[in-house]
N, CA, C and O atoms as CSV, one atom per row, in Angstrom:
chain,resi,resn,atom,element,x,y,z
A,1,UNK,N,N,-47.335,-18.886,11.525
A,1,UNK,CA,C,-46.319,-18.034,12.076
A,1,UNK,C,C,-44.961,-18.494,11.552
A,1,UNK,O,O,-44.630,-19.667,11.377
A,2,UNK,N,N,-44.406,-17.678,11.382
A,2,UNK,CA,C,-43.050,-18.094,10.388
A,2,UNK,C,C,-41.938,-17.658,11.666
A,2,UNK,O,O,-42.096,-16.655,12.362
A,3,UNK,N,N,-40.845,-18.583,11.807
A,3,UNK,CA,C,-40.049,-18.480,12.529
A,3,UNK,C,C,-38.671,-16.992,12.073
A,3,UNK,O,O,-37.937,-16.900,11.089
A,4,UNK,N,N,-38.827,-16.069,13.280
A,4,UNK,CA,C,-37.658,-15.244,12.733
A,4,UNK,C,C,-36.681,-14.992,13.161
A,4,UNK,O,O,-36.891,-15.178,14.360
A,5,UNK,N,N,-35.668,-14.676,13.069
A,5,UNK,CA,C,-34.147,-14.408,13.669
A,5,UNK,C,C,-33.882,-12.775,14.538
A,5,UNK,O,O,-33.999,-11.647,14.059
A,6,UNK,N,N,-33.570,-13.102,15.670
A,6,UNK,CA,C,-33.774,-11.698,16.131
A,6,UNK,C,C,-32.402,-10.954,16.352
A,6,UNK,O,O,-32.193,-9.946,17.026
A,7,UNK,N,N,-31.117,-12.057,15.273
A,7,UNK,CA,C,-29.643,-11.689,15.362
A,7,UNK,C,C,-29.451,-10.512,13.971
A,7,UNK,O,O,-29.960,-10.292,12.872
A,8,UNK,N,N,-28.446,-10.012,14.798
A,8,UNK,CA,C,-28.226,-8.921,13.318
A,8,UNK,C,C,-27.893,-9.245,12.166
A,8,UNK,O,O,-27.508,-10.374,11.861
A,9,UNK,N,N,-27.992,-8.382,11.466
A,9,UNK,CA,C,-27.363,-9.136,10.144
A,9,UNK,C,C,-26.261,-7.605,10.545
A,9,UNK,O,O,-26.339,-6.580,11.222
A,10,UNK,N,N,-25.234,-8.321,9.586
A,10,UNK,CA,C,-23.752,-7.831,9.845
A,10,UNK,C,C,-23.566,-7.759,8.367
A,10,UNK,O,O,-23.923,-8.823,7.861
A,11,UNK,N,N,-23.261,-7.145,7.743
A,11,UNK,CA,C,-22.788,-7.165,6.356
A,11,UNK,C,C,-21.123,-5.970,5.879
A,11,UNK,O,O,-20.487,-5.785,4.841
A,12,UNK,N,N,-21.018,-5.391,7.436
A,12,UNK,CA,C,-19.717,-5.527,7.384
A,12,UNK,C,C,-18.530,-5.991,6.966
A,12,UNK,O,O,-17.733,-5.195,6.470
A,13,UNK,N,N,-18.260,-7.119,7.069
A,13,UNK,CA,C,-17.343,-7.824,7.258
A,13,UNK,C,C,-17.303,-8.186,5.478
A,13,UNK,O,O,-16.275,-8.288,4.809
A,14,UNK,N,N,-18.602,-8.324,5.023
A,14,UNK,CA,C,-18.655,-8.457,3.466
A,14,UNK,C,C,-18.378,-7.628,2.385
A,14,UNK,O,O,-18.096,-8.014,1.251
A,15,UNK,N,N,-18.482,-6.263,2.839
A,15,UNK,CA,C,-18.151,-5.024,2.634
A,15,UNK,C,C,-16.325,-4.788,2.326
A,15,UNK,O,O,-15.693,-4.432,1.332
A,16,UNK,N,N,-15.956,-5.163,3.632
A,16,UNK,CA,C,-14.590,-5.018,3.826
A,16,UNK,C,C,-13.863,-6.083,2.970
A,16,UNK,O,O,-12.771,-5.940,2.421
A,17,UNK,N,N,-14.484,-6.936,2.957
A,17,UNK,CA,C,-13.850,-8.283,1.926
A,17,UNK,C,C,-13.732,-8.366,0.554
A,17,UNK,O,O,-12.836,-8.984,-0.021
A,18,UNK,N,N,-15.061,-7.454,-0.239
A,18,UNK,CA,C,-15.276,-6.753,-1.335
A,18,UNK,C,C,-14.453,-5.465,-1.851
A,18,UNK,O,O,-14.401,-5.131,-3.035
A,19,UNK,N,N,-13.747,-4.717,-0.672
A,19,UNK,CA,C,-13.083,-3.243,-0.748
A,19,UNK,C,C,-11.561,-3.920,-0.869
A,19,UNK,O,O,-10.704,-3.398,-1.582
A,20,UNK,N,N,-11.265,-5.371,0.050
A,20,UNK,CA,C,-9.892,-5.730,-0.022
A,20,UNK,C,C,-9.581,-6.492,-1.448
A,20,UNK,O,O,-8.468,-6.464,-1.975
A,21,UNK,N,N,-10.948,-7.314,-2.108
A,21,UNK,CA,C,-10.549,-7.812,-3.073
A,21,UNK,C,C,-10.299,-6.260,-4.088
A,21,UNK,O,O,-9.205,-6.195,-4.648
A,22,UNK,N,N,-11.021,-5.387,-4.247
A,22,UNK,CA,C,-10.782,-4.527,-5.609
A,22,UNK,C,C,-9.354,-3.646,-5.314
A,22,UNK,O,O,-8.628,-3.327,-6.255
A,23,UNK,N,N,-9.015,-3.268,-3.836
A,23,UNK,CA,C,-7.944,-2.997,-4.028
A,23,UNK,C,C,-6.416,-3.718,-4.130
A,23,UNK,O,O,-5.337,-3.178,-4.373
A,24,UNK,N,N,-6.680,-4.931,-3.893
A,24,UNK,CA,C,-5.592,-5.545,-4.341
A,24,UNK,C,C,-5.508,-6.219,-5.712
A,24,UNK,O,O,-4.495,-6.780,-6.130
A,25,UNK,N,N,-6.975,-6.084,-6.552
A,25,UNK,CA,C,-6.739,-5.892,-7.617
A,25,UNK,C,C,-6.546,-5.225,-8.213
A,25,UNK,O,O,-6.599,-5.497,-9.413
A,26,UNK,N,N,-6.135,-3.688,-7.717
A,26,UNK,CA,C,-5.780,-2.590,-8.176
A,26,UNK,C,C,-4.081,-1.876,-7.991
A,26,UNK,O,O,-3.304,-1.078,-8.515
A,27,UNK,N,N,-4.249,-3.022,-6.619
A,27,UNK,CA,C,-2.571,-3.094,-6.277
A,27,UNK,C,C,-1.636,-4.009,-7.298
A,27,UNK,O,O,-0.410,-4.108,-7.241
A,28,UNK,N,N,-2.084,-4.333,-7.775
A,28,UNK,CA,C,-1.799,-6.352,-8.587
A,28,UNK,C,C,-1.548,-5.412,-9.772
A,28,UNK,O,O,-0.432,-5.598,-10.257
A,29,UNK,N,N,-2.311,-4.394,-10.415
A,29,UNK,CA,C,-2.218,-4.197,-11.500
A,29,UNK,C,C,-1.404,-3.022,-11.859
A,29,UNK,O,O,-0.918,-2.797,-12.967
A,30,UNK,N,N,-1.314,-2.330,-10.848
A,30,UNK,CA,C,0.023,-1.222,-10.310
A,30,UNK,C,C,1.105,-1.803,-10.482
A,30,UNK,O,O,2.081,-1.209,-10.939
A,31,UNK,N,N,1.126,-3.272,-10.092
A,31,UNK,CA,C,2.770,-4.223,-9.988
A,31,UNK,C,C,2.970,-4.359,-11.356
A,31,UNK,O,O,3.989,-3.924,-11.891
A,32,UNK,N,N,1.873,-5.060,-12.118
A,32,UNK,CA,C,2.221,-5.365,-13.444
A,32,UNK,C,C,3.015,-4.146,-14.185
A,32,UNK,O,O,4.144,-4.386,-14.613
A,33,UNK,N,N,2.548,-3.058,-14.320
A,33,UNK,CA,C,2.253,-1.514,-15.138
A,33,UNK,C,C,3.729,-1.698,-14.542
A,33,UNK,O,O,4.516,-1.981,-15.446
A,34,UNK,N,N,4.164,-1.640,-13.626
A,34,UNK,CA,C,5.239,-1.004,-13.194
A,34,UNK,C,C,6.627,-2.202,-13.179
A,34,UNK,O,O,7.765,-2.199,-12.709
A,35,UNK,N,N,5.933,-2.998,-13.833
A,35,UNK,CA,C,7.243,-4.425,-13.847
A,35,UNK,C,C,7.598,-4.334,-15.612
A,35,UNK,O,O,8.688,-4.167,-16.159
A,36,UNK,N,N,6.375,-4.495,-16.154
A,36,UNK,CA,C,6.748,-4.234,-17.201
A,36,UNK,C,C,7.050,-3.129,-18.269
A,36,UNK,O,O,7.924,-3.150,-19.136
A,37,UNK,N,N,6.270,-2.315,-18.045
A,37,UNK,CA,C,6.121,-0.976,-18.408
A,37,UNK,C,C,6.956,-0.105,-17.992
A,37,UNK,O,O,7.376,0.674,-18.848
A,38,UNK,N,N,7.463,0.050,-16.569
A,38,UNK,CA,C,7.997,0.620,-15.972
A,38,UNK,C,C,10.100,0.956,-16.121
A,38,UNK,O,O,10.748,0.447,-17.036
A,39,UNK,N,N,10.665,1.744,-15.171
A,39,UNK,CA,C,12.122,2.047,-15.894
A,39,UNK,C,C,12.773,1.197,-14.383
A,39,UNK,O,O,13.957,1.180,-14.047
A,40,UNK,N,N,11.430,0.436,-13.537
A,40,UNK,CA,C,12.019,0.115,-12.189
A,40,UNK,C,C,11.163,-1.333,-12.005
A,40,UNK,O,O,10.169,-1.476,-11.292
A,41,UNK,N,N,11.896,-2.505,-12.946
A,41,UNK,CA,C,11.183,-4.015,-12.615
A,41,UNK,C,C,10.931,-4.476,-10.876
A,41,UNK,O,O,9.897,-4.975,-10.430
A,42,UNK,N,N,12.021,-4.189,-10.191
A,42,UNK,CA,C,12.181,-4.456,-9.138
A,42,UNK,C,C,10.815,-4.127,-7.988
A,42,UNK,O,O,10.462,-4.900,-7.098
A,43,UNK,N,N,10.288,-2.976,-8.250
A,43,UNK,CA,C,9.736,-1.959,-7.620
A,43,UNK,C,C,8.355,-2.377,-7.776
A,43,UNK,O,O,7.402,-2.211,-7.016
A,44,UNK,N,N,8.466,-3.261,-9.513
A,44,UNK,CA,C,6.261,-3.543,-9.405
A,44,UNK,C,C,6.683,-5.114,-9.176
A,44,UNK,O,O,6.263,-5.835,-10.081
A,45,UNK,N,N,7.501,-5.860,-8.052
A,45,UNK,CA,C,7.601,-7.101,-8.187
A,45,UNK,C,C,7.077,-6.542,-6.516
A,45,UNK,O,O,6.136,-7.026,-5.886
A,46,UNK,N,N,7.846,-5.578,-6.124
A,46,UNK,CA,C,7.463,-5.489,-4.967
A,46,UNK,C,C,6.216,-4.802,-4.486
A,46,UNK,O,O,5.843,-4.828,-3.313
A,47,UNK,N,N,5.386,-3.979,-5.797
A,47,UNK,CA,C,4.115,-3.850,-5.286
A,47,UNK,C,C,3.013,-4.771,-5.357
A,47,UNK,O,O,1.843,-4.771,-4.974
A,48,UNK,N,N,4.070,-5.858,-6.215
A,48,UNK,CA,C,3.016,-7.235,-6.467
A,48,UNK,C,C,2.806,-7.794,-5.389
A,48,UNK,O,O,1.628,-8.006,-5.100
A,49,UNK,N,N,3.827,-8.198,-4.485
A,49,UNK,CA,C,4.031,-9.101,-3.271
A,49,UNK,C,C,3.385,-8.030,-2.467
A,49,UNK,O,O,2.417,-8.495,-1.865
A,50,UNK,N,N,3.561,-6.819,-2.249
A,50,UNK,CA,C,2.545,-5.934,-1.259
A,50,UNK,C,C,0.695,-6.291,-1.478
A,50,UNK,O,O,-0.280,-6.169,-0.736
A,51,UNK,N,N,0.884,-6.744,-2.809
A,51,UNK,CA,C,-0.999,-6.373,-3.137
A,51,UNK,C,C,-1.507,-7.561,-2.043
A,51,UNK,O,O,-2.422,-7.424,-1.231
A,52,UNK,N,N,-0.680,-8.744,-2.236
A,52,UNK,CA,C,-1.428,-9.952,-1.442
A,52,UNK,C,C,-2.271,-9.787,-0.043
A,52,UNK,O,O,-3.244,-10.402,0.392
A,53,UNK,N,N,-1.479,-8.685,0.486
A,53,UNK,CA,C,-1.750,-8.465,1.910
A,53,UNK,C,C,-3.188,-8.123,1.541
A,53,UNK,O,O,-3.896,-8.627,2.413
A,54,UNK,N,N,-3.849,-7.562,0.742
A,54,UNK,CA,C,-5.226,-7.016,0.747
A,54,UNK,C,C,-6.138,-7.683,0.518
A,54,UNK,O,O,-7.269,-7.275,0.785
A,55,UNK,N,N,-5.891,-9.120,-0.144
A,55,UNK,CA,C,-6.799,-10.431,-0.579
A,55,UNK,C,C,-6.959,-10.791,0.693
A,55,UNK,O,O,-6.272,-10.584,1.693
A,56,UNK,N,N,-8.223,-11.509,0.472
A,56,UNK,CA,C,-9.027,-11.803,2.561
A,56,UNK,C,C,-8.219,-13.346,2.392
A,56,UNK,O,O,-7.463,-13.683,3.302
A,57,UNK,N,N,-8.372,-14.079,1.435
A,57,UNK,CA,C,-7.424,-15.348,1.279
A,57,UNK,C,C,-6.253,-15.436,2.458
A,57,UNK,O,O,-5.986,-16.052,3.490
A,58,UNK,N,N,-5.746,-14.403,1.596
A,58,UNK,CA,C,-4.382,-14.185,2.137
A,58,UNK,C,C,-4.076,-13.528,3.599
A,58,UNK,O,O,-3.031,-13.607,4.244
A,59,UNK,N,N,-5.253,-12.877,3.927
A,59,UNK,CA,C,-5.122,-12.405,5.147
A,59,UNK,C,C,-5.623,-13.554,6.070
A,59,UNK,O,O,-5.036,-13.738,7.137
A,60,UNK,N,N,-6.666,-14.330,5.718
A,60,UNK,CA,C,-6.926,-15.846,6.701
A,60,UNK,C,C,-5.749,-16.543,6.803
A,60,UNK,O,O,-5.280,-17.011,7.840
A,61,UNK,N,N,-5.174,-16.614,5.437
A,61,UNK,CA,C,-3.852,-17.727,5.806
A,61,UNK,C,C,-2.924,-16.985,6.583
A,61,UNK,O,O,-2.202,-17.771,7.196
A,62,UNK,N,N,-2.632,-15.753,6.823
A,62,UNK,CA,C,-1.783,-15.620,7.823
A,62,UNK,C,C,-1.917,-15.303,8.978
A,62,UNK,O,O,-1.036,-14.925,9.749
A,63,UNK,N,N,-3.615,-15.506,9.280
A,63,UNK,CA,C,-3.853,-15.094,10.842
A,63,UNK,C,C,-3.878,-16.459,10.962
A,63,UNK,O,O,-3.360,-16.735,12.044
A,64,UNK,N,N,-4.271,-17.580,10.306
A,64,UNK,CA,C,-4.254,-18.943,10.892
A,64,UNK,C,C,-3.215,-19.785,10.937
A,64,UNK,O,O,-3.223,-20.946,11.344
A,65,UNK,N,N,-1.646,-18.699,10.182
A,65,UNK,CA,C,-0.395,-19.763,10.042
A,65,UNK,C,C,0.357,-18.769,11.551
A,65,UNK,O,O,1.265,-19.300,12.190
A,66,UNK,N,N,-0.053,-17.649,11.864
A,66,UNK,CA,C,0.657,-17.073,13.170
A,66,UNK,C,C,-0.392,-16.349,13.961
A,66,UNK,O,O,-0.115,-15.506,14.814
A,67,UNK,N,N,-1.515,-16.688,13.665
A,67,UNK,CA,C,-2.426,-15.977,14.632
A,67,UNK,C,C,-1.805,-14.215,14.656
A,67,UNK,O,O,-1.407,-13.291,15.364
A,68,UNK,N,N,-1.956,-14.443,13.971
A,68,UNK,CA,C,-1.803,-12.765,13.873
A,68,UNK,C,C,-2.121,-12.129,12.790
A,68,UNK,O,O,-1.276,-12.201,11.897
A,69,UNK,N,N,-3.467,-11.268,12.472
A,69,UNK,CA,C,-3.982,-10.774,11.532
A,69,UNK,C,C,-3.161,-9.130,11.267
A,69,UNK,O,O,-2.770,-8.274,12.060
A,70,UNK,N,N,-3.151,-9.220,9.861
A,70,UNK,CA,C,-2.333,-7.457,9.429
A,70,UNK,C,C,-3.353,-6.547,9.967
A,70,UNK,O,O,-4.500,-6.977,9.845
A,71,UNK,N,N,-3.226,-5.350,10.557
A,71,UNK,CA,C,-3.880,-4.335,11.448
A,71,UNK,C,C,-4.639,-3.578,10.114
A,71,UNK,O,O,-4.143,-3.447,8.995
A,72,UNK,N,N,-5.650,-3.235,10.450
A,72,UNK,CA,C,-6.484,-2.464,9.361
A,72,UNK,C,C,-5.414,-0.970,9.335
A,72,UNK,O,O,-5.020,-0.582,8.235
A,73,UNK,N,N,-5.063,-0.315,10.422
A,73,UNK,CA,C,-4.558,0.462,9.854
A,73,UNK,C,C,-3.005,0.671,9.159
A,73,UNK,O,O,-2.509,1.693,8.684
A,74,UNK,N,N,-2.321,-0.987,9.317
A,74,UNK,CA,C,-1.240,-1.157,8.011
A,74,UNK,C,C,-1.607,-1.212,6.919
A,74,UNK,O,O,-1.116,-0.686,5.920
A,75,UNK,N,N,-2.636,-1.948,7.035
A,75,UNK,CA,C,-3.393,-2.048,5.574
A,75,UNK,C,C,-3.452,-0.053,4.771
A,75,UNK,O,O,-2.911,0.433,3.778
A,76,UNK,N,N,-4.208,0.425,5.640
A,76,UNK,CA,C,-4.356,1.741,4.988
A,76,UNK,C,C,-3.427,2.377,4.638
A,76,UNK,O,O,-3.369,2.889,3.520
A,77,UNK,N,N,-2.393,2.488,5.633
A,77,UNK,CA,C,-0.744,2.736,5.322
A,77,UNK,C,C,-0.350,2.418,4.080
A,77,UNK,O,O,-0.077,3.075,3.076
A,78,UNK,N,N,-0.383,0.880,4.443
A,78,UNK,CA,C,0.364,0.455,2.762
A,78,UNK,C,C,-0.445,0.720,1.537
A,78,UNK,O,O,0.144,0.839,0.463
A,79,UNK,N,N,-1.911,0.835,1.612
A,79,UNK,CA,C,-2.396,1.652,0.592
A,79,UNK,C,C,-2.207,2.773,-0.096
A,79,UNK,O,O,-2.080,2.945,-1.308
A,80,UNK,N,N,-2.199,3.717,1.031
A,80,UNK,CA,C,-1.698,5.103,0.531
A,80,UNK,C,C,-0.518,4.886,0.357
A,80,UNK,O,O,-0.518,5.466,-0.729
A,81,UNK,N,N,0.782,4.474,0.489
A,81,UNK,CA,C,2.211,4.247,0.420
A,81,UNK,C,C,2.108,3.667,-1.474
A,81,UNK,O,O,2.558,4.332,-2.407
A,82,UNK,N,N,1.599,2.681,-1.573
A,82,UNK,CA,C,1.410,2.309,-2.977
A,82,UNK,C,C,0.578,3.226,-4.148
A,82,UNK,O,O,0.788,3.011,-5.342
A,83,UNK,N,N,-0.068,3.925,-3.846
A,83,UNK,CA,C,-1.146,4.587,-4.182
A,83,UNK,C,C,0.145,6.520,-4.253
A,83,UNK,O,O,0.439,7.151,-5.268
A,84,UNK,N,N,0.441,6.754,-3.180
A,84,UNK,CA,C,1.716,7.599,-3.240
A,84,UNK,C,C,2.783,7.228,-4.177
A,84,UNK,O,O,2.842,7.972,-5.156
A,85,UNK,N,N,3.628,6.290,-4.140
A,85,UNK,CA,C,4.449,5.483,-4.441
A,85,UNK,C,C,4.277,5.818,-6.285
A,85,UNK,O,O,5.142,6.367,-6.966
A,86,UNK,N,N,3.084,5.370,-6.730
A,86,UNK,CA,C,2.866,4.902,-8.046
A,86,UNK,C,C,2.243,6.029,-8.957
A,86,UNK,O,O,2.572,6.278,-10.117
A,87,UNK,N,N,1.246,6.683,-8.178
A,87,UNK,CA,C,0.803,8.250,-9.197
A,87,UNK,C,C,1.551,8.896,-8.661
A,87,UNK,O,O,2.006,9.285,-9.737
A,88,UNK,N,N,2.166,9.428,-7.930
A,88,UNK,CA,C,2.682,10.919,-7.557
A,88,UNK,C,C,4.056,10.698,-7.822
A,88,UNK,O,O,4.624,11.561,-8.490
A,89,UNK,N,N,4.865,9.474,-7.339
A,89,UNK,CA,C,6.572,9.477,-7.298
A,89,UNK,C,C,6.873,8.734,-8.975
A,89,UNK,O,O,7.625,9.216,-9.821
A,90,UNK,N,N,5.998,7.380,-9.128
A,90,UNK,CA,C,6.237,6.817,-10.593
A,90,UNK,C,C,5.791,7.089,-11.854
A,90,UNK,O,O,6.015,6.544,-12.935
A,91,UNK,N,N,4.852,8.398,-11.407
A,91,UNK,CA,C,4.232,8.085,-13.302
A,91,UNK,C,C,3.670,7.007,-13.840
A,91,UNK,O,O,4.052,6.426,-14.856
A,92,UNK,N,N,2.436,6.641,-12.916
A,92,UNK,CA,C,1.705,5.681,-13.541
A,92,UNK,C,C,1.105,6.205,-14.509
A,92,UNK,O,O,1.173,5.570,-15.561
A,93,UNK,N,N,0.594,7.058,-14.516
A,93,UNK,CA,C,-0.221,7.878,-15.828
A,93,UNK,C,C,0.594,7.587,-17.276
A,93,UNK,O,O,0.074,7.586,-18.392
A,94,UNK,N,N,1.887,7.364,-16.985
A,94,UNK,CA,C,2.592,8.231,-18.687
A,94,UNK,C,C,3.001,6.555,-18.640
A,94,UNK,O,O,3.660,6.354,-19.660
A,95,UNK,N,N,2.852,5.103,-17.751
A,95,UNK,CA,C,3.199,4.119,-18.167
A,95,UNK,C,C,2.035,3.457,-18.813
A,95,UNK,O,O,1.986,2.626,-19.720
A,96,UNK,N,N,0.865,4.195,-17.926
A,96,UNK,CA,C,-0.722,3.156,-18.931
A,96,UNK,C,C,-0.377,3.956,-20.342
A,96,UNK,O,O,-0.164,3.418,-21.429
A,97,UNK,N,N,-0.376,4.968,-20.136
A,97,UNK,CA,C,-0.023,5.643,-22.042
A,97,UNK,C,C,1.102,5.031,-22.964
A,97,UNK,O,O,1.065,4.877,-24.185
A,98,UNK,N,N,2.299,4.662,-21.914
A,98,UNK,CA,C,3.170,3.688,-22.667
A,98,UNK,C,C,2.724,1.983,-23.160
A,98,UNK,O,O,3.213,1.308,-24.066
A,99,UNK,N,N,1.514,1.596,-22.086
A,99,UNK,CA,C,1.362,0.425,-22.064
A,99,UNK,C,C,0.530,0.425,-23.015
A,99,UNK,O,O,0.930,-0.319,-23.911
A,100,UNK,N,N,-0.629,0.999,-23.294
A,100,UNK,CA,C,-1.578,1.492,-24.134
A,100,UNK,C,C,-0.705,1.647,-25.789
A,100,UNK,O,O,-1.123,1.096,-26.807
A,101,UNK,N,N,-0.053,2.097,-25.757
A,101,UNK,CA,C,0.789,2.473,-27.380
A,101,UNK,C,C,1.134,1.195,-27.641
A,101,UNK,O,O,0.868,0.973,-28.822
A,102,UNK,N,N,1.919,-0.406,-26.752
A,102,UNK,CA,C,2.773,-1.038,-27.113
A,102,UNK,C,C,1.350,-1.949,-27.841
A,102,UNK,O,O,1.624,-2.598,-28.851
A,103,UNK,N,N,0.371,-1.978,-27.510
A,103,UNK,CA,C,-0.906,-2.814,-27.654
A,103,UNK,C,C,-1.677,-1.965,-29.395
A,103,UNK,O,O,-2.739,-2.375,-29.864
């Protein structure tokens, strides 16, 4: 008889940790496009420092330096806000085509 576990498995939480790493590597790379590429340095320094919030790293270190974790639905906010922000108001499209030509 083989001993079995009658606790759930949760794979949640692994899910969500996997969705925060690709979008803040997608936020990270919005900052770059738009620091260098871009007609507004300022603007992908600040979508750089926004991406962090989405790394789970970064979200442990700041629920364990103030006990206070970022709310899933700031998170979504500031997603769509960056995600708004960068195709619809900046022309990310015509900077990967700029970034793309300098290469």
């Amino acid at each position: 008889m083989t001993p079995t576990s009658n606790a759930p498995t949760n794979s949640s939480p692994a899910i969500l940790d996997i969705i925060g790493w690709l979008f803040g590597l997608v936020a990270l790379a919005i900052g770059v496009i738009n620091t260098f590429w871009g007609n507004d340095p300022g603007f992908g320094v600040f979508v750089m420092l926004l991406a962090f919030v989405f790394f789970p790293p970064v979200d442990n270190f700041i629920k364990g330096k103030t006990g206070f974790a970022v709310p899933r639905i700031a998170k979504w906010l500031l997603g769509f806000f960056i995600l708004w922000a960068s195709v619809g108001v900046g022309e990310l499209f015509d900077k990967i085509d700029l970034m793309m030509a300098s290469f």
